[in-house]
C-alpha positions in Angstrom: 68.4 -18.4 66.8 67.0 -19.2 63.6 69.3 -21.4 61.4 68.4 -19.6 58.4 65.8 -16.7 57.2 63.9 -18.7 56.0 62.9 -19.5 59.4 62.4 -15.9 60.2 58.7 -15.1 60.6 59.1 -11.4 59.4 60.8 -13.3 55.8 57.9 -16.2 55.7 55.2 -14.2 56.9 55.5 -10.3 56.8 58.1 -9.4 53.2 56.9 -12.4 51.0 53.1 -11.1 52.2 54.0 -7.2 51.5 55.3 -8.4 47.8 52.5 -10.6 46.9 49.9 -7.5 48.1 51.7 -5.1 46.1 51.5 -7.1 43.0 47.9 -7.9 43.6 47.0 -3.8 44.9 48.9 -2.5 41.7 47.1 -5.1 39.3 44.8 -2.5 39.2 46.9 0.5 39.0 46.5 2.4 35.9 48.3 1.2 32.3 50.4 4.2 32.1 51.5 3.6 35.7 53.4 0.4 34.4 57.0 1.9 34.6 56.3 4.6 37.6 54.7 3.8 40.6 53.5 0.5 39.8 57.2 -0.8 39.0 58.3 0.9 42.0 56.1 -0.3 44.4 56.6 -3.7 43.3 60.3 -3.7 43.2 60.7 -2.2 46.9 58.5 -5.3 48.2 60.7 -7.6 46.7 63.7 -6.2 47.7 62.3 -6.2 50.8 62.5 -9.6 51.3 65.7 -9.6 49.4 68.2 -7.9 51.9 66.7 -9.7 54.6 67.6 -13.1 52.7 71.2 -11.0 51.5 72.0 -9.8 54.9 71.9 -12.9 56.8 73.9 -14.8 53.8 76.7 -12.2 54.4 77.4 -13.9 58.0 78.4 -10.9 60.6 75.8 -9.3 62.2 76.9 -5.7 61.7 76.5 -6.8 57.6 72.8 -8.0 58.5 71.9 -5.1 60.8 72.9 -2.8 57.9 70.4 -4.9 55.4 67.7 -4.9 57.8 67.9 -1.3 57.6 68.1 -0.5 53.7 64.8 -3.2 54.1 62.9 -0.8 56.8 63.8 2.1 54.4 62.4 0.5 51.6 59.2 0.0 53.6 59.5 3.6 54.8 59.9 4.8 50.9 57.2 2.9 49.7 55.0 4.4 52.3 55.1 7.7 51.4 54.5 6.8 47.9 50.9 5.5 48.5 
């Protein structure tokens, strides 16, 4: 078991990867998309990472299992967006 989430490959690799794309993808995004989709999109790939780092701070598992899943919807959101 990983000793923190920062060990977590789907933290290192996967969310911190999703938020840096969606900052680069929506670098291109129309100006008048600033405060819609753009600011949506990249809010939802860092909170992303966020509940994964919140959830396993919050020590029980039933606490992190929740996060994981308001992080999967987040994905799932985002998604339908594009």
């Amino acid at each position: 078991m990983a000793k923190s989430y920062r060990e977590l490959i789907v933290w290192q690799q996967r969310a911190i990867e999703l938020s840096i794309t969606l900052y680069e993808l929506t670098r291109g995004f129309p100006h008048e998309e600033m405060y819609g989709l753009t600011s949506q999109l990249r809010r939802a790939g860092v909170a992303v990472a966020s509940n994964i780092a919140e959830g396993w701070g919050r020590g029980s598992r039933p606490d992190y299992k929740q996060l994981l899943c308001v992080a999967r919807g987040l994905l799932l959101r985002s998604r339908r967006n594009w």
